[in-house]
C-alpha positions in Angstrom: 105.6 122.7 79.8 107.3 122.2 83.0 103.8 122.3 85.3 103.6 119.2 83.4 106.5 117.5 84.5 105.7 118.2 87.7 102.3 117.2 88.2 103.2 113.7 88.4 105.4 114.3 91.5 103.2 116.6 92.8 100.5 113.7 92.8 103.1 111.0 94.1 103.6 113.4 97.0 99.9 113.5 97.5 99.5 109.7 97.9 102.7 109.7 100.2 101.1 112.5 102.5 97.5 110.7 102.1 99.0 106.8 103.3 101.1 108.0 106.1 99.4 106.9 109.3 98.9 109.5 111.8 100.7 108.5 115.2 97.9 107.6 118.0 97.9 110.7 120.6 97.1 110.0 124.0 93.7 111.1 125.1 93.1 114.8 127.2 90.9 112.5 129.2 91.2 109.2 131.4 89.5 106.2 129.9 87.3 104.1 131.9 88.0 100.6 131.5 88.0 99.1 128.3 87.0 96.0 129.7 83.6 95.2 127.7 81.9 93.6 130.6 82.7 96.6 133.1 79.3 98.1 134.1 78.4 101.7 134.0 78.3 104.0 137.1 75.1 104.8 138.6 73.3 107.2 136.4 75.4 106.4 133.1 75.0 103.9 130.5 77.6 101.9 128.6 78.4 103.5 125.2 80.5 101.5 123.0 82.1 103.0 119.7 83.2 100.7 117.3 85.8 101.4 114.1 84.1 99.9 110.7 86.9 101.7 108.5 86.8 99.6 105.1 89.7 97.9 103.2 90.3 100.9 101.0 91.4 103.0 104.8 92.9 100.0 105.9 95.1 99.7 102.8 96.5 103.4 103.1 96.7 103.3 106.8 93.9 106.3 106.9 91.7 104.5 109.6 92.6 106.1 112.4 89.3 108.2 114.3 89.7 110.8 116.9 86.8 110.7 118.9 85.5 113.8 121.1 82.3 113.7 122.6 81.1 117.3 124.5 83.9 118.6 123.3 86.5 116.4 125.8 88.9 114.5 123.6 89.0 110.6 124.3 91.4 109.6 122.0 91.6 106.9 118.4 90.6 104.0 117.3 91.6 102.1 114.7 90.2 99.7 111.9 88.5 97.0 114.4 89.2 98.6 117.7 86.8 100.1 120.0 86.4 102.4 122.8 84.2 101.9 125.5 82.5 105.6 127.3 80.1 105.8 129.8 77.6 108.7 128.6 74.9 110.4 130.8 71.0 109.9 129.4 70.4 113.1 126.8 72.1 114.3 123.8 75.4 114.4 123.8 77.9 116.1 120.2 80.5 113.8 119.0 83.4 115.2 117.0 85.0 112.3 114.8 88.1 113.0 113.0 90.3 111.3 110.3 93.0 112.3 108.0 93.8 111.2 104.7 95.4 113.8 101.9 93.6 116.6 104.4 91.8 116.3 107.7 88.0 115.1 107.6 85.6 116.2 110.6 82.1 115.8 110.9 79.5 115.9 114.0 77.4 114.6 114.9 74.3 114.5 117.6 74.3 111.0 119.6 70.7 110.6 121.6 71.6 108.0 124.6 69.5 106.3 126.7 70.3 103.0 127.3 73.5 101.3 126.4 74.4 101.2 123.1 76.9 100.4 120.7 77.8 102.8 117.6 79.7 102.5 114.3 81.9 105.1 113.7 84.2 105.1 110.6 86.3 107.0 108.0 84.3 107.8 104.6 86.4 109.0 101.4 85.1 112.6 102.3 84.1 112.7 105.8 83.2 109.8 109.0 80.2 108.2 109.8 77.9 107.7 113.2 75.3 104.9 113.3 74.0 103.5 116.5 73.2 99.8 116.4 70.4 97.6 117.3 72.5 95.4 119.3 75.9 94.2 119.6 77.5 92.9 116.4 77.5 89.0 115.9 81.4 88.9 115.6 82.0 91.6 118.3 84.1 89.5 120.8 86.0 88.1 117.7 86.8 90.4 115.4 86.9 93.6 117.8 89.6 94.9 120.2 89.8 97.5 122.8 92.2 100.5 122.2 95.0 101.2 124.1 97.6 103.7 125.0 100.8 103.0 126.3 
């Protein structure tokens, strides 16, 4: 009788716990410039990762993605932000990360050879990686770089 009086707290803390938004942490490694009309160094191509996280992350604040390619953490991006790499040609692993009620980490292999932009976002379970055709058609408007202070 009284596990049942306290299962309803015991969710409410679990929907607290799950809509907190984690704090952006500053990344292990210096950004290149976010400017999206920077060009890549010699030998690297120009590998944009965009933030798709749907309304439902959005409303709970869960939209935040760490992003780790190789192992070297770059930092997060938000609902509608990207971040801007420049990636050697070949196969390189990306880590994503997001937490909700627990933490959610996938990877995933990422084949560049040419620039390239990819859409990255939270799932209810675990993140996705997509690479693009092309840039989107509402890039410049709807997108914004990511930035630490």
């Amino acid at each position: 009788m009284k596990i049942q009086k306290l299962l309803p707290l015991l969710g409410v803390v679990l929907v607290l716990v799950g809509c907190s938004r984690e704090v952006k942490v500053r990344p292990s490694s210096d950004l290149p410039s976010q400017e999206i009309t920077a060009s890549a160094p010699a030998g690297s191509y120009k590998v944009v990762f965009l933030n798709t996280a749907g309304i439902l992350h959005r409303m709970d604040s869960t939209d935040l993605l760490r992003i780790s390619v190789n192992g070297k953490y770059y930092g997060q991006i938000g609902s509608y932000e990207y971040m801007q790499l420049f990636l050697n040609k070949g196969t390189h692993t990306v880590s994503l990360v997001h937490y909700d009620v627990g933490e959610f980490k996938s990877e995933h292999n990422l084949k560049v050879s040419g620039n390239m932009f990819v859409d990255s976002s939270p799932t209810i379970f675990s993140n996705e990686l997509e690479v693009l055709d092309s840039e989107p058609k509402d890039f410049k408007s709807e997108f914004k770089a990511a930035y630490w202070e």
